[in-house]
N, C-alpha and C positions, 0 to 999 in steps of 0.2 A: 526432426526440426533442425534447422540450419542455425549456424551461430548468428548470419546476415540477419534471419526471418526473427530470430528470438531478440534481438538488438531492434529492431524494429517492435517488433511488439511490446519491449518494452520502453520504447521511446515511446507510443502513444499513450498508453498506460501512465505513464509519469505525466506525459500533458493535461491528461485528465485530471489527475490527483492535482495536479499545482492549478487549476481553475478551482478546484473545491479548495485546499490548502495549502499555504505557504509553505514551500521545501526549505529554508529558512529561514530561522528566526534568529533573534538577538539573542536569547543565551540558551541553553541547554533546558534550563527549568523551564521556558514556554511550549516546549514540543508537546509533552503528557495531553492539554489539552484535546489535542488535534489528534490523538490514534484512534479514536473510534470514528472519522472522519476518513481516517486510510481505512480501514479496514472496510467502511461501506463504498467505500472507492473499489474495491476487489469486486464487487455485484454491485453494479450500480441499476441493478433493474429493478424495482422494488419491488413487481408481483414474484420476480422469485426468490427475491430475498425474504420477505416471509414464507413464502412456500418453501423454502425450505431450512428457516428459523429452526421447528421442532425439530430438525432429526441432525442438523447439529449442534444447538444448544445443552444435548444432552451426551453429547460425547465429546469427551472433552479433547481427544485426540486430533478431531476438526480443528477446534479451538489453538492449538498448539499449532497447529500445521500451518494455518492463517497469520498465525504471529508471528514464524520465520519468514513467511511471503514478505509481511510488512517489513520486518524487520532487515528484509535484504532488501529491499528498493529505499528502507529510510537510509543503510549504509552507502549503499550506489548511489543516494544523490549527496550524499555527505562527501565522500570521496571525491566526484566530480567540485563540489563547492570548492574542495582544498586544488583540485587539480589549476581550478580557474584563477585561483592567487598569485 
């Protein structure tokens, strides 16, 4: 994968998420609400998000793995917010 193609994918990926959820908020403490919002923004297909619920619900290395995803696109648009000031 290209830097161009990965840059594009996750520019659509972020448009999607900012139709379900606000990429900012007024302070820090309103964000917690909305991670389980990103996180169903990663699969947003819902037959196979529970189809495949059991087999990562129980390994919790899934569960980690998905946190840094969120966690580097909630930075990437954090970073872009301060770039835009």
């Amino acid at each position: 994968m290209t830097v161009r193609s990965y840059q594009r994918r996750l520019a659509r990926r972020s448009k999607r998420c900012r139709t379900i959820a606000p990429a900012r908020t007024s302070t820090v403490r309103d964000g917690p609400p909305y991670a389980p919002v990103w996180f169903k923004a990663t699969q947003p297909n819902d037959e196979r998000r529970g189809r495949l619920r059991p087999v990562y619900a129980e390994d919790p290395d899934s569960l980690i793995a998905i946190g840094h995803v969120v966690a580097l696109e909630l930075a990437t648009i954090a970073a872009a917010n301060n770039y835009r000031r």
